[in-house]
N, CA and C atoms as a LAMMPS dump frame, in Angstrom:
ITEM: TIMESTEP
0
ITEM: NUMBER OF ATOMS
303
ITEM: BOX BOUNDS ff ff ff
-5.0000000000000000e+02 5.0000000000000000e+02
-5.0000000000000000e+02 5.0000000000000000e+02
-5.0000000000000000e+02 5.0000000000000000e+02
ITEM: ATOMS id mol type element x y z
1 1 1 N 0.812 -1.191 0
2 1 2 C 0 0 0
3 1 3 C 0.853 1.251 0
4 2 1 N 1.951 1.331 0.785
5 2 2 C 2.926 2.346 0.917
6 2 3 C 3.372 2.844 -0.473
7 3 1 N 3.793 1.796 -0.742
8 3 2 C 4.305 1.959 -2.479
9 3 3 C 3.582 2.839 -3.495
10 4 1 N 2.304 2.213 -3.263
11 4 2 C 1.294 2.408 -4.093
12 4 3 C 0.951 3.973 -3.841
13 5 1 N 0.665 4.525 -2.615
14 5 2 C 0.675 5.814 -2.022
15 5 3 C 2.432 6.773 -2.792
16 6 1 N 2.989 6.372 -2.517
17 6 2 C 4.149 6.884 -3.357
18 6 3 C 4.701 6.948 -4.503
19 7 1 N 4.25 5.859 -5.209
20 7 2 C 3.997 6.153 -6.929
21 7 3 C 3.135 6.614 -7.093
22 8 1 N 1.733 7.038 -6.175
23 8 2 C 1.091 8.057 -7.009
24 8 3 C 1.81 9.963 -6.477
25 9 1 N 1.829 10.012 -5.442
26 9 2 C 2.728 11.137 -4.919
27 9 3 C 4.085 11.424 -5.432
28 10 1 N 4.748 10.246 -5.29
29 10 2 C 5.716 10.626 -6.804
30 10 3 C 5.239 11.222 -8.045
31 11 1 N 4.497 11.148 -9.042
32 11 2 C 3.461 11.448 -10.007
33 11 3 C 2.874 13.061 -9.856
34 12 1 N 2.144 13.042 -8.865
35 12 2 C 1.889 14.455 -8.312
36 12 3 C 2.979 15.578 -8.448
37 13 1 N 4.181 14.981 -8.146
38 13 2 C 5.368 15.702 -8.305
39 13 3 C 5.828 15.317 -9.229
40 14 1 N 5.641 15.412 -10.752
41 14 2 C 6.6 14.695 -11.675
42 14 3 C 7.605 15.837 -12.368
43 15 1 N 7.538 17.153 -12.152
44 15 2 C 8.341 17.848 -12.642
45 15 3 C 9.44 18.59 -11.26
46 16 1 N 8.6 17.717 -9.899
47 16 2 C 9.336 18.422 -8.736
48 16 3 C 9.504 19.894 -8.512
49 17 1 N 8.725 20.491 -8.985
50 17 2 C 8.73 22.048 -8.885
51 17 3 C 7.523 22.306 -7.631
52 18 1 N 7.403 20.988 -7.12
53 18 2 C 6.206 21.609 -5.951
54 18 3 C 4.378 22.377 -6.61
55 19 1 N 4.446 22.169 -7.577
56 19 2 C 3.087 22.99 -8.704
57 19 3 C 2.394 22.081 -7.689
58 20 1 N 1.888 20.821 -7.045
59 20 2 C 0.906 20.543 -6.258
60 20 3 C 1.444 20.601 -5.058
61 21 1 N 0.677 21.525 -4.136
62 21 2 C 0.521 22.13 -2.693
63 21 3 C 0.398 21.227 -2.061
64 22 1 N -1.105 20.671 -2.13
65 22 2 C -1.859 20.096 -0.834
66 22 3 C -2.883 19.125 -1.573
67 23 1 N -3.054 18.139 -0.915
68 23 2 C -4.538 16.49 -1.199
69 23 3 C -5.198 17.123 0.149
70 24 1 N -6.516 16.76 -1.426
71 24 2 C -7.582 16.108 0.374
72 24 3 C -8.323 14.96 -0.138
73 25 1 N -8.423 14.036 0.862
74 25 2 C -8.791 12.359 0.46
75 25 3 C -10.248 12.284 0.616
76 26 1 N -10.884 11.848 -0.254
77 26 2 C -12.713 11.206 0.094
78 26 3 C -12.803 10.499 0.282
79 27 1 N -13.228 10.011 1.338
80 27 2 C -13.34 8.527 1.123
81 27 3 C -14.705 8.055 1.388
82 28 1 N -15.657 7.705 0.577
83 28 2 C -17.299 7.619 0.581
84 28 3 C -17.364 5.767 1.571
85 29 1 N -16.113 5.495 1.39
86 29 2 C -16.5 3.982 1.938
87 29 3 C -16.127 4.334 3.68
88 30 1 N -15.548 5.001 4.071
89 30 2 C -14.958 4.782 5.532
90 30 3 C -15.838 4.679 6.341
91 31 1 N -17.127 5.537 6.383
92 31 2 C -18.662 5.382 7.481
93 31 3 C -18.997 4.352 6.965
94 32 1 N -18.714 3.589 6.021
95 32 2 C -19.415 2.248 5.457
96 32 3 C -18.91 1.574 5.836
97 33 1 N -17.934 0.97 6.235
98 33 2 C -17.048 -0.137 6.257
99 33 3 C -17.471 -0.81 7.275
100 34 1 N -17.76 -2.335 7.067
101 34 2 C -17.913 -3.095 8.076
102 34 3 C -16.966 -3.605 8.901
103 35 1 N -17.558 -3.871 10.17
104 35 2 C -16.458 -4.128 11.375
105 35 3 C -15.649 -5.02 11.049
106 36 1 N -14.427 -4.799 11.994
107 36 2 C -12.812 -5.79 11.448
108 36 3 C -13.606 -7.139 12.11
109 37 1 N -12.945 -8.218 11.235
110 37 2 C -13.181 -9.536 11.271
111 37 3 C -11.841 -10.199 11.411
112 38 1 N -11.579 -11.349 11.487
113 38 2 C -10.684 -12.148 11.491
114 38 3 C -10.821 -12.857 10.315
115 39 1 N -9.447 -12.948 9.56
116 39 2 C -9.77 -13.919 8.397
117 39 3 C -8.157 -14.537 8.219
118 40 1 N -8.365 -16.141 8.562
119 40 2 C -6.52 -16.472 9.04
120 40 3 C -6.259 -16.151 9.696
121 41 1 N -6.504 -15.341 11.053
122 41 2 C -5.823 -15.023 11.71
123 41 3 C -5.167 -13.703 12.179
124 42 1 N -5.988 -12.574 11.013
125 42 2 C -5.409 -11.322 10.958
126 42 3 C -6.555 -10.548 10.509
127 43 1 N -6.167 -9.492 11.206
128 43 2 C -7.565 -8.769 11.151
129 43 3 C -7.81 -7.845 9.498
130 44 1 N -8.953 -7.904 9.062
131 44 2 C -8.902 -7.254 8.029
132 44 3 C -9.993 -6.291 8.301
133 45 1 N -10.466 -5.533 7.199
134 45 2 C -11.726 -4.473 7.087
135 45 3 C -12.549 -5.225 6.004
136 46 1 N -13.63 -5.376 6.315
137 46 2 C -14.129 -5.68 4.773
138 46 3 C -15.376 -4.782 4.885
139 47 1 N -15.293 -3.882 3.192
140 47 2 C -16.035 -2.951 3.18
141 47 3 C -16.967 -3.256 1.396
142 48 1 N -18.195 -3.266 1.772
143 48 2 C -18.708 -3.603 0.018
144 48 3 C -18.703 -2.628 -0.5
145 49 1 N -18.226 -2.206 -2.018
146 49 2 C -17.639 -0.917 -2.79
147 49 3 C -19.442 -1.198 -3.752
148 50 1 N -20.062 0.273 -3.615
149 50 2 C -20.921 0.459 -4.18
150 50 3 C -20.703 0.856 -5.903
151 51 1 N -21.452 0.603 -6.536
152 51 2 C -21.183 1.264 -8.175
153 51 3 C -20.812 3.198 -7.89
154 52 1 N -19.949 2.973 -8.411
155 52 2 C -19.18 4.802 -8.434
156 52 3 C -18.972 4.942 -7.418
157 53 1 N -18.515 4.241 -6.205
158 53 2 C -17.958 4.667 -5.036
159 53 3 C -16.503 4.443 -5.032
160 54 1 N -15.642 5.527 -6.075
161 54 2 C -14.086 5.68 -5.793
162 54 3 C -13.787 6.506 -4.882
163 55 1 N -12.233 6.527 -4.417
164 55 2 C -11.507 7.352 -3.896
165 55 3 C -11.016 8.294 -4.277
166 56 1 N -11.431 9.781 -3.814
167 56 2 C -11.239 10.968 -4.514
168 56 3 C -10.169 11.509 -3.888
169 57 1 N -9.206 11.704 -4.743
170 57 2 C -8 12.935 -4.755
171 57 3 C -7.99 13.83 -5.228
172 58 1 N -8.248 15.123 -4.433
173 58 2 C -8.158 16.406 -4.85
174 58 3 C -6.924 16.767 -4.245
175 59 1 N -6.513 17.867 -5.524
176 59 2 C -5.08 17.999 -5.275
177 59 3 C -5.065 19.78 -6.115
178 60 1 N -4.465 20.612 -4.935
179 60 2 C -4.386 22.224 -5.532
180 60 3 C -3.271 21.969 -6.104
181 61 1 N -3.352 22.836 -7.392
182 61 2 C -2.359 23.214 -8.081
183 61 3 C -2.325 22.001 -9.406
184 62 1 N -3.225 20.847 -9.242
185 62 2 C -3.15 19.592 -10.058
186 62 3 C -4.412 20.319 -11.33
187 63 1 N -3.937 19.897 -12.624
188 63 2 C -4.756 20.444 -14.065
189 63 3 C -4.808 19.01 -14.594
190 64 1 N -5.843 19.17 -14.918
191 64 2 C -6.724 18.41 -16.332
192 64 3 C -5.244 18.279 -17.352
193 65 1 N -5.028 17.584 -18.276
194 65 2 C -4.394 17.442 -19.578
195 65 3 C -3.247 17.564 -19.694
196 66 1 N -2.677 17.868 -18.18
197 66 2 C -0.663 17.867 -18.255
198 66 3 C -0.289 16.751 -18.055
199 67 1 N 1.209 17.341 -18.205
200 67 2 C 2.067 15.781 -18.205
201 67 3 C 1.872 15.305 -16.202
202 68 1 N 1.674 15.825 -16.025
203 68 2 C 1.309 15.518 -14.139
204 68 3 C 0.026 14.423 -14.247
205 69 1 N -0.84 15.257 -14.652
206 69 2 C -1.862 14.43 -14.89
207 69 3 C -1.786 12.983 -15.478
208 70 1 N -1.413 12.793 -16.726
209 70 2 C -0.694 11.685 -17.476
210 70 3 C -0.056 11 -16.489
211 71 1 N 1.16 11.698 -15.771
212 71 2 C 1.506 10.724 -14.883
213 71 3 C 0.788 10.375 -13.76
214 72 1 N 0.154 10.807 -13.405
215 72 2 C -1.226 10.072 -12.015
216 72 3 C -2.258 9.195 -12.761
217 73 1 N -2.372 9.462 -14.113
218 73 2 C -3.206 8.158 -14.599
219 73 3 C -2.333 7.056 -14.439
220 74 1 N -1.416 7.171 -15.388
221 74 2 C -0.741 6.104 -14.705
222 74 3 C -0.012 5.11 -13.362
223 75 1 N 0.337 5.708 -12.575
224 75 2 C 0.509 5.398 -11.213
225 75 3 C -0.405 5.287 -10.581
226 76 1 N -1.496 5.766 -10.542
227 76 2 C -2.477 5.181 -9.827
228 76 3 C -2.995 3.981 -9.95
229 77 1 N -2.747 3.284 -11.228
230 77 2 C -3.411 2.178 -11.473
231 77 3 C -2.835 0.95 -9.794
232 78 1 N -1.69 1.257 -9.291
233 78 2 C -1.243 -0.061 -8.754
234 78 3 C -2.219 0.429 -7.218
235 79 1 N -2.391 1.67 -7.012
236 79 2 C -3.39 1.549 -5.229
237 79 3 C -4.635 1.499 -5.901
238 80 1 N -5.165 1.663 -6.943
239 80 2 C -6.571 1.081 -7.69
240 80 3 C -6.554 -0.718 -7.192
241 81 1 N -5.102 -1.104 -7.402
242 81 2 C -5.085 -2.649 -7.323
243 81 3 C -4.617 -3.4 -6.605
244 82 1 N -4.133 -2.349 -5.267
245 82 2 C -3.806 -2.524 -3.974
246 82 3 C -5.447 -2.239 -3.486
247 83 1 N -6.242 -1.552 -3.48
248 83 2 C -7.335 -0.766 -2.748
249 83 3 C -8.548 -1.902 -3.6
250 84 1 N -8.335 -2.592 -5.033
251 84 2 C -9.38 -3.19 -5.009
252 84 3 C -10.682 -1.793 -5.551
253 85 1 N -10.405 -0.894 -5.271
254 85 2 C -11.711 0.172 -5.717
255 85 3 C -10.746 1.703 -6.673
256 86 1 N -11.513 1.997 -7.786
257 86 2 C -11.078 2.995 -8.855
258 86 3 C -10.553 4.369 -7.55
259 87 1 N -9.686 4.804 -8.335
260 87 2 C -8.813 5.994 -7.693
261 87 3 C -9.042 7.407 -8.515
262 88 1 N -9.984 8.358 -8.345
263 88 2 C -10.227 9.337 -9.107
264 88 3 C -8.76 10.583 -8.738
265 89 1 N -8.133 11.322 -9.431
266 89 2 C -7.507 12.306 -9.598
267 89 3 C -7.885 13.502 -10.029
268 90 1 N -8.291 14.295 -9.083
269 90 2 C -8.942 15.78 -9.845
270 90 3 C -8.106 17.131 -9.116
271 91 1 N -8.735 18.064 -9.927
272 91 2 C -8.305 19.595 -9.342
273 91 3 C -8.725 19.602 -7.785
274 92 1 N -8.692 20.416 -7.079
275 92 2 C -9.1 20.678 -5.528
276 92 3 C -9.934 22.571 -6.239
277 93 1 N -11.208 21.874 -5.938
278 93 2 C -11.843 23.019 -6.048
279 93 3 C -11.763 23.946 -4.414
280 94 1 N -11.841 25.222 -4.564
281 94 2 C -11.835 26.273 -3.206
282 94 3 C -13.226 26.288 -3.197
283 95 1 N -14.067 26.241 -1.652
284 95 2 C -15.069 26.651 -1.476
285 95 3 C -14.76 28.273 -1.206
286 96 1 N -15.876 29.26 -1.828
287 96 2 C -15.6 30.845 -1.156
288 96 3 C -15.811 30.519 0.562
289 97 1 N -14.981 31.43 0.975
290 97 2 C -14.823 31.666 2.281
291 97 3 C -16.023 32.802 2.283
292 98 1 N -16.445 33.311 3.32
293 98 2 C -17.39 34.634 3.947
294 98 3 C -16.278 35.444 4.851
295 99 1 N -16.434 36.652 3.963
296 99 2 C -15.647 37.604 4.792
297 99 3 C -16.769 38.142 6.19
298 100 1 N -15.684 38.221 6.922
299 100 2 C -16.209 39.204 7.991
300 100 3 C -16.803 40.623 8.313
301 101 1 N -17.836 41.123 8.236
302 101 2 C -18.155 42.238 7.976
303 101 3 C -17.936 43.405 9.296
């Protein structure tokens, strides 16, 4: 899993100029997940992945159609196949803040 987390973060950084800031992770399965079980002997999570329930990475400073991008399609494929569930890669939209009046 480590790996997999670092070839895609490697990726994020593929020109190393720091252009992506900051992730924030979704994760639509975590309130879902059913309680740890024993299976062999070791505890696992088992969680049922609904239709379109991926893992969302939003990432500031990350664009549509660059070579960054290109490279997170690709690297992501191996925590898609560590995780068992699709790995989405998008922009990090800003919610407006409310100024103080």
């Amino acid at each position: 899993r480590l790996a997999a987390i670092l070839r895609l973060a490697n990726a994020l950084d593929r020109d190393h100029d720091g252009h992506v800031r900051r992730i924030r992770i979704e994760n639509p399965l975590a309130e879902s997940a059913k309680p740890l079980h024993r299976v062999n002997g070791s505890g696992q999570r088992q969680a049922s992945l609904k239709k379109g329930e991926a893992l969302v990475i939003s990432a500031e400073g990350y664009a549509d159609g660059t070579h960054t991008a290109q490279a997170a399609a690709a690297e992501r494929y191996l925590l898609e196949t560590v995780l068992r569930r699709p790995v989405l890669v998008k922009p990090m939209t800003h919610a407006r803040t409310r100024r103080a009046a």
